[in-house]
C-alpha positions in Angstrom: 0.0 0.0 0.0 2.7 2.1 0.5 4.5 1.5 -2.7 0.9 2.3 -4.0 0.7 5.6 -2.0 4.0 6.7 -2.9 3.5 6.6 -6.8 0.5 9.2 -6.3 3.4 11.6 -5.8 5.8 10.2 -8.1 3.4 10.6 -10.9 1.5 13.6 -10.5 4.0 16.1 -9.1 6.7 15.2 -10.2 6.3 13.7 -13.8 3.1 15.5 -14.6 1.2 18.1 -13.1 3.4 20.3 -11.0 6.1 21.0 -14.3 3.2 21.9 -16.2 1.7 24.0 -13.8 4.9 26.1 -13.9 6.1 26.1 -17.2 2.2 26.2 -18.8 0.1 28.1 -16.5 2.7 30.3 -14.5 5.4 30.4 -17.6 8.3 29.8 -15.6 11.3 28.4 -17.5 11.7 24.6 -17.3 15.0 25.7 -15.7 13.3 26.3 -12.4 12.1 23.2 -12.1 15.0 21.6 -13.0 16.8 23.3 -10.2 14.7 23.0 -7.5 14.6 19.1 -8.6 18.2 18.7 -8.3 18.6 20.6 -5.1 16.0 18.5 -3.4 17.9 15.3 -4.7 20.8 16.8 -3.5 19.7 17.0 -0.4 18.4 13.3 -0.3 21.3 11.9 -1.8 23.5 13.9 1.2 21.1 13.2 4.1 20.5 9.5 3.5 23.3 7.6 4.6 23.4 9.8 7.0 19.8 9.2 8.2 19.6 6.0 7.2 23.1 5.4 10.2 21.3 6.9 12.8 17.9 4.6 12.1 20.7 1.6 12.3 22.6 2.9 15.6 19.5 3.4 17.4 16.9 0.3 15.3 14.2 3.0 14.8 13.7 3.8 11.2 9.8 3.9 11.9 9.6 7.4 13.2 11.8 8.4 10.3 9.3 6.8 7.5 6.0 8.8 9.4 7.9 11.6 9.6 9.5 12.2 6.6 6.0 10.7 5.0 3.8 13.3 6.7 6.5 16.2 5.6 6.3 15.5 1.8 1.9 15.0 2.3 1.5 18.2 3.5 3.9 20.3 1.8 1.9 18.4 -1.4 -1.3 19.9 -0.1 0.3 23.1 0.0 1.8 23.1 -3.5 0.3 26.0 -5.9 -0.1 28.1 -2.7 1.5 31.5 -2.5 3.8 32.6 -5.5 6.0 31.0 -7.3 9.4 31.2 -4.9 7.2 29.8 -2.3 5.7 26.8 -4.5 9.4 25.8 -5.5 10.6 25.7 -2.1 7.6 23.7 -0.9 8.0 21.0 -3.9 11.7 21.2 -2.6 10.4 19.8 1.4 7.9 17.7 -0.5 10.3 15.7 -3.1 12.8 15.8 -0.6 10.1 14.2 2.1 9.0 11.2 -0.1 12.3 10.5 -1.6 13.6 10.1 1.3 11.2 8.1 3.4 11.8 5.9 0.9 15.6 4.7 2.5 13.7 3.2 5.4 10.5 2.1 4.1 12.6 -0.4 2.2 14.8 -1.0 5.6 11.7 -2.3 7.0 11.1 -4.8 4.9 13.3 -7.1 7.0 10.4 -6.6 9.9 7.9 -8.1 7.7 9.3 -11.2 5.9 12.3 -13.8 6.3 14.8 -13.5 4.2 14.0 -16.1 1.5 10.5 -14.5 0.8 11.9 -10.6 0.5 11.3 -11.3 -3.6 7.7 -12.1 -3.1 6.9 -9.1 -0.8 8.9 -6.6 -2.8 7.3 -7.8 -5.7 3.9 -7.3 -4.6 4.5 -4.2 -3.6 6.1 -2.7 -6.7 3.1 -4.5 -8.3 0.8 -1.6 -6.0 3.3 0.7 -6.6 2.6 0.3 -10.8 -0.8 -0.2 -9.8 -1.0 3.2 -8.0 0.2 4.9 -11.0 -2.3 3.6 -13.3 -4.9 4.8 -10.6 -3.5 8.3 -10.1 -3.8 8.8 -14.0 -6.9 8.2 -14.0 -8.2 9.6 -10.8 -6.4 13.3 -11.3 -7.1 13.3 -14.8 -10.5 14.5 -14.6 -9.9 16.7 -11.7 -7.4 18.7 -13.8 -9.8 18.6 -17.1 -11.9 20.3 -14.6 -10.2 22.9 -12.9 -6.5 23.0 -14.1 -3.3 21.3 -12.5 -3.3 23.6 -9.2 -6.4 21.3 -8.2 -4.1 18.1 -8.6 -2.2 18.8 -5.7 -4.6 18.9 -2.9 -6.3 15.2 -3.8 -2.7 13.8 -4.2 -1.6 14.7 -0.9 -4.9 13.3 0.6 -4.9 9.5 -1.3 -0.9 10.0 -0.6 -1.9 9.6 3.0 -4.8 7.6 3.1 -3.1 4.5 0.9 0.1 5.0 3.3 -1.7 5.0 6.7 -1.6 0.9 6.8 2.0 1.3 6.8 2.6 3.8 8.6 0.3 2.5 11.5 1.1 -0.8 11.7 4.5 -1.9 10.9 6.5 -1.5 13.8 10.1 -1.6 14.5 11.7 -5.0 15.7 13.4 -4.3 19.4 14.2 -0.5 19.0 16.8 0.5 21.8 15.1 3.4 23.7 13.6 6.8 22.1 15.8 9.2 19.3 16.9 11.8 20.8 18.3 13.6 17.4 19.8 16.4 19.7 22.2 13.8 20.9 23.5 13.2 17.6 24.9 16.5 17.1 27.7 15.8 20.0 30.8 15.8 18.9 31.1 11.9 19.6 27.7 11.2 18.0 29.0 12.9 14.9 32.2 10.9 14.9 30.9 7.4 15.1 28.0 8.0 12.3 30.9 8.8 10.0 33.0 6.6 11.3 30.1 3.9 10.3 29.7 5.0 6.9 33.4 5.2 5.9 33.3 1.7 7.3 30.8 0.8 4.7 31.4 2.3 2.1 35.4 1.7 2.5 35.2 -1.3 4.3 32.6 -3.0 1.7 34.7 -6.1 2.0 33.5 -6.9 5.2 30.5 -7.8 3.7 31.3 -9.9 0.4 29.7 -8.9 -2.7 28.2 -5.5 -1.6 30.9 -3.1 -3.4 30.2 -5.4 -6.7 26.2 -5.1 -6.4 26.7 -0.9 -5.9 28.8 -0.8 -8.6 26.3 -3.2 -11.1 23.4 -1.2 -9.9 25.3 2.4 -10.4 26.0 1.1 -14.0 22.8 -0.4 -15.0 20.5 2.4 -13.6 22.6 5.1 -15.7 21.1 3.1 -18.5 17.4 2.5 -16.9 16.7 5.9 -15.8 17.9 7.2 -19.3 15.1 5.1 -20.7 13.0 6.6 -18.1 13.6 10.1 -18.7 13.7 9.9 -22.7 11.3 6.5 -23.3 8.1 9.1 -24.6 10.9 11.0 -26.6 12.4 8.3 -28.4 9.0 7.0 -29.3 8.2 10.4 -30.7 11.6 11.1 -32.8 11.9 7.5 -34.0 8.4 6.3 -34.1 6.5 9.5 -34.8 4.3 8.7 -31.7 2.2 11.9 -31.1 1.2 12.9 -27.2 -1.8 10.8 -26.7 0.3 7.6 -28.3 2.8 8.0 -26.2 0.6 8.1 -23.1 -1.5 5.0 -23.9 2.3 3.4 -24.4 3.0 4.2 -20.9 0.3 2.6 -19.4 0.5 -0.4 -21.7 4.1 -0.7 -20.4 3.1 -0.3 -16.5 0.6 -3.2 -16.8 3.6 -5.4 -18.2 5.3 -3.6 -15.2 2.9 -4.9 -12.4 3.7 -8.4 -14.1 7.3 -8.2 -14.1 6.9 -7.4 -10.9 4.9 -10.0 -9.3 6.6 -12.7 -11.2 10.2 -11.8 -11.3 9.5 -11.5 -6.8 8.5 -15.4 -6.9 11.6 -15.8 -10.1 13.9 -14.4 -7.1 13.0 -16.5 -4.2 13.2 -19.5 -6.4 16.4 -19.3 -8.5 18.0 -16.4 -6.1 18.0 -12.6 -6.6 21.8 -12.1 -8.7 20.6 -15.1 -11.2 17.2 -12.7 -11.6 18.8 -9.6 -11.6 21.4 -11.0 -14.4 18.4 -12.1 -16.2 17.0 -8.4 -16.1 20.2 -7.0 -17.8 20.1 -9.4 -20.2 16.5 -8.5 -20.8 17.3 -4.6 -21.3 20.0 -5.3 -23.0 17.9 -6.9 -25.7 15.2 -4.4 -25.4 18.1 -2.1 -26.5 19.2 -3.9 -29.4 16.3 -4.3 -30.9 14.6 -0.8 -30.0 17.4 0.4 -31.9 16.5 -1.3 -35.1 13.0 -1.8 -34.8 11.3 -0.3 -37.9 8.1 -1.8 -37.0 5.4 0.6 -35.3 3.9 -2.8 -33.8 6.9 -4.4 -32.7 7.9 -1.0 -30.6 5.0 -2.1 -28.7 6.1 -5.7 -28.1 9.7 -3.9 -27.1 7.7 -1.1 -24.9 6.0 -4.7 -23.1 9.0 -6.4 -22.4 10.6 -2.8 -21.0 7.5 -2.6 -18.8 8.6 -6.2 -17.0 11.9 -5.2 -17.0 11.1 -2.2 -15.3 9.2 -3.8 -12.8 11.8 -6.6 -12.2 14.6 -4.3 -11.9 14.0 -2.6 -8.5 12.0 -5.7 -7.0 15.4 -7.9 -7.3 17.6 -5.0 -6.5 16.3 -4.5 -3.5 15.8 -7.7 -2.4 19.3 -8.7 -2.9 20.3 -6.1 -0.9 18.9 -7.4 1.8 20.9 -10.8 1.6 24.2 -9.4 1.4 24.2 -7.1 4.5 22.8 -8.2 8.1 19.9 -6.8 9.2 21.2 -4.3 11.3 22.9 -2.3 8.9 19.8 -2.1 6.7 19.1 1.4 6.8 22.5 2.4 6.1 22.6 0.1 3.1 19.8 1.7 1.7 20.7 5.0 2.1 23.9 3.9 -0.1 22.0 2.6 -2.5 19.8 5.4 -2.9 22.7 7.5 -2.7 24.1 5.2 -6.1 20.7 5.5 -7.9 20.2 9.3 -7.7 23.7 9.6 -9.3 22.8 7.2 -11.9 19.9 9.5 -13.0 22.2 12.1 -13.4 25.2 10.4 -15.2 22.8 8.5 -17.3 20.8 11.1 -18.0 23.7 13.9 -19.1 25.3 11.3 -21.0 22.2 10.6 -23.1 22.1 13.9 -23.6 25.6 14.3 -24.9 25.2 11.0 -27.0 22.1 12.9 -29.3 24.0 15.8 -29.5 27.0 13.9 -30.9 25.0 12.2 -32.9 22.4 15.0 -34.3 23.6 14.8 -37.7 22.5 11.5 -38.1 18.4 12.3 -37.4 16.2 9.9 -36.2 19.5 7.1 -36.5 20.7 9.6 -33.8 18.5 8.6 -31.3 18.8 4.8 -32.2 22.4 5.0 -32.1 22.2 6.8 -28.3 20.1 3.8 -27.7 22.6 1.3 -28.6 24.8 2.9 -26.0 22.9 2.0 -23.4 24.3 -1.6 -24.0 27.6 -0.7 -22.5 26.0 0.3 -19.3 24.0 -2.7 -19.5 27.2 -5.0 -20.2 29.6 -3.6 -17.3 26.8 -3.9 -14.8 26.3 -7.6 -15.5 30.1 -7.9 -15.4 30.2 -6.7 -11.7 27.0 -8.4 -10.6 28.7 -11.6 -11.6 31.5 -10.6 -9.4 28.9 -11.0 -6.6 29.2 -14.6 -4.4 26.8 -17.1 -4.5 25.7 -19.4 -1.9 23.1 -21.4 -3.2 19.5 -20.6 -3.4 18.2 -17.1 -2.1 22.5 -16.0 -3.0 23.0 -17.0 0.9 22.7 -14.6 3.6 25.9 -13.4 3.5 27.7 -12.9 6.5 30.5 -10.1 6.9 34.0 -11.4 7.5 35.7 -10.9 10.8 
C-alpha cells in the first residue's frame, strides 16, 4: 500500500502536473524546475546515509518513514499556494520528504518477511506501486480537465496519505533500543561514530562480500534505466512518430507489463535467487536495447515497450531484495541509504550522458537517437560484469555474513 501511496506523488508532481503548472500556467522556464529538482535530490542523496546510520545505531527507522512521509503529504497539499518562490521551495520539502522516506521504508522490509520471501513481498509491492500509478492517472485526470493542475495537488496529498496509513500504523520496528533523541547526535562523539560507520561501509565494503560489486552493477545499470526513463516518450516520438496521446497509452501499456514483471520476477527471485534474476534483467534490457534500436516496425515497438514494462518492474523488486541478503539486518538502513545515494547519481550520469550522445550524434536524425540507444548496451554489459563478481551461496545468494 505504501508502494501504491507513494507513486500518487511520483506521478503527479513530479512527472506530470506540478512541471506543467509552472512552465504552462505560471510560464516559468523549465529551468526552475530543473533546479529546484536537483537541489532536493541533493539533499536526499546527502542526508540519507546519514539518516539511514542513525535509524541503524539506534533500530528506529519507523519514526523516520511517518515523519518524513507526513512532511512530503503536507507540503503536497500546499503546493500552488502563494507565488511561485514559495511553490518551488515547498515541492523542494515535498520531493525531498518522499524520496527520502523511501531509504527506510525499504529497511523495513526485513520486519515483515524472512529473508528467503523478500522477492515475493517486494514484488507485490512494486506490483501496487505500478498499480497506484495507473490509478493516479486516471483519478487526477479529470480533476485537472476540470479545474486546471493547481487542483491536482490537494487530492494527491490526501490518497498520498490515506493509501500510506496501513504502513505507517502498523508496521512496527523490531526491538528499538530506547527513544531518538536527534539532539544527541549532534555531539561531537555522535558525529564521529555516524561517519565513522559510513566510511566503514562504504570503504570497508569487504567486510561484507559482494556488496561493493552489487553498488557498482546497480550504479552502472540504472545510468542506463533511468535514461530510458527520462527519454522512453521521446524516443517513441523522434523515432516512431508517436504523437502525445500515443505515447501516453504506451506508458500505461508498459506499466501493466510492469505490475507483471513485478509479481513474477519476486516469486523468479526467491526461487532461483536474486543475482541469477537480476542478471536475467540486464540481459533482458539489453535486448530491449538492441532491438529498439533497429526496430522499424510501429507494432513491434509495442512488443519492445511490453518487455521494457517487466523489465522495469523486475529491476527494482530484485535490486532491493538482494540487498537485503548481502548485508545483516542491522545495517539495513544504512545500506539503503547507499544505494539510494548510487541511484540518484545514476539518474544524473545517465541522463547527461544521453544527452551528450544525441548531441554527438544530431547529424545523423532519427539514426541519432537509435544510435544513443545502442549505448545504453555498454552500461548494461559492465553492470552484469560486476554483478557476476557478486558470491553465491546457493539458493536465495546465501545470507551473507561479513567477514571478521
Amino acid at each position: 500500500m505504501y508502494d501504491l501511496a507513494n507513486q500518487f506523488f511520483a506521478l503527479n508532481v513530479i512527472s506530470l502536473y506540478f512541471v506543467r503548472w509552472l512552465t504552462l500556467e505560471k510560464q516559468a522556464p523549465e529551468i526552475f524546475y530543473s533546479i529546484s529538482f536537483g537541489i532536493s535530490t541533493i539533499f536526499v542523496a546527502a542526508s540519507a546515509p546519514i539518516l539511514g546510520t542513525i535509524s541503524d545505531l539506534t533500530s528506529r527507522r519507523r519514526p523516520f518513514l511517518v515523519f518524513l512521509t507526513l512532511l512530503s503529504i503536507v507540503f503536497t497539499m500546499l503546493l500552488g499556494m502563494g507565488n511561485l518562490l514559495l511553490a518551488l521551495i515547498f515541492f523542494i520539502i515535498a520531493n525531498y520528504g518522499c524520496q527520502a522516506a523511501v531509504v527506510f521504508y525499504n529497511a523495513m522490509m526485513v520486519n515483515i518477511a524472512p529473508k528467503d520471501k523478500v522477492g515475493l513481498i517486494s514484488g507485490l509491492g512494486k506490483m501496487f506501486g505500478y498499480s497506484g500509478a495507473i490509478i493516479a492517472l486516471y483519478l487526477i485526470k479529470p480533476v485537472v480537465i476540470r479545474s486546471g493542475y493547481q487542483a491536482a495537488f490537494l487530492p494527491t496529498g490526501i490518497l498520498f496519505l490515506l493509501f500510506s496509513l496501513p504502513c505507517m500504523l502498523f508496521i512496527k520496528d523490531r526491538k528499538p533500543q530506547g527513544k531518538i533523541e536527534l539532539l544527541s547526535f549532534l555531539k561531537k562523539e555522535k558525529i564521529q561514530q555516524i561517519f565513522m560507520t559510513l566510511k566503514e561501509t562504504a570503504f570497508g565494503a569487504h567486510r561484507f562480500p559482494g556488496l561493493l560489486d552489487f553498488l557498482k552493477a546497480s550504479f552502472f545499470g540504472l545510468c542506463a534505466v533511468n535514461a530510458v526513463i527520462l527519454f522512453m516518450s521521446v524516443y517513441a516520438s523522434k523515432v516512431f512518430g508517436m504523437n502525445e496521446s500515443e505515447v501516453i497509452n504506451l506508458i500505461t501499456f508498459s506499466t501493466f507489463f510492469a505490475i507483471f514483471g513485478s509479481i513474477f520476477s519476486g516469486f523468479i527471485s526467491d526461487y532461483l535467487g536474486a543475482k541469477c534474476c537480476l542478471a536475467i534483467v540486464f540481459i533482458l534490457w539489453g535486448l530491449c536495447f538492441l532491438t529498439g534500436a533497429f526496430a522499424g516496425s510501429f507494432f513491434l515497438y509495442w512488443v519492445i515497450g511490453a518487455v521494457v514494462g517487466v523489465a522495469l518492474g523486475a529491476t527494482w523488486v530484485v535490486s532491493r531484495a538482494l540487498a537485503i541478503r548481502l548485508v545483516p539486518e542491522e545495517r539495513m538502513g544504512e545500506i539503503f541509504g547507499l544505494f539510494n545515494l548510487v541511484g540518484y547519481l545514476a539518474a544524473i550520469v545517465g541522463g547527461f550522458v544521453w544527452g551528450l550522445t544525441v548531441l554527438f550524434f544530431s547529424s545523423f536524425g532519427e539514426w541519432g537517437y537509435r544510435m544513443t540507444l545502442l549505448c545504453q548496451i555498454p552500461f548494461m554489459a559492465l553492470g552484469f560484469i560486476f554483478l557476476m563478481r557478486i558470491p553465491s551461496k546457493g539458493k536465495g545468494d546465501g545470507s551473507l555474513l561479513p567477514n571478521p
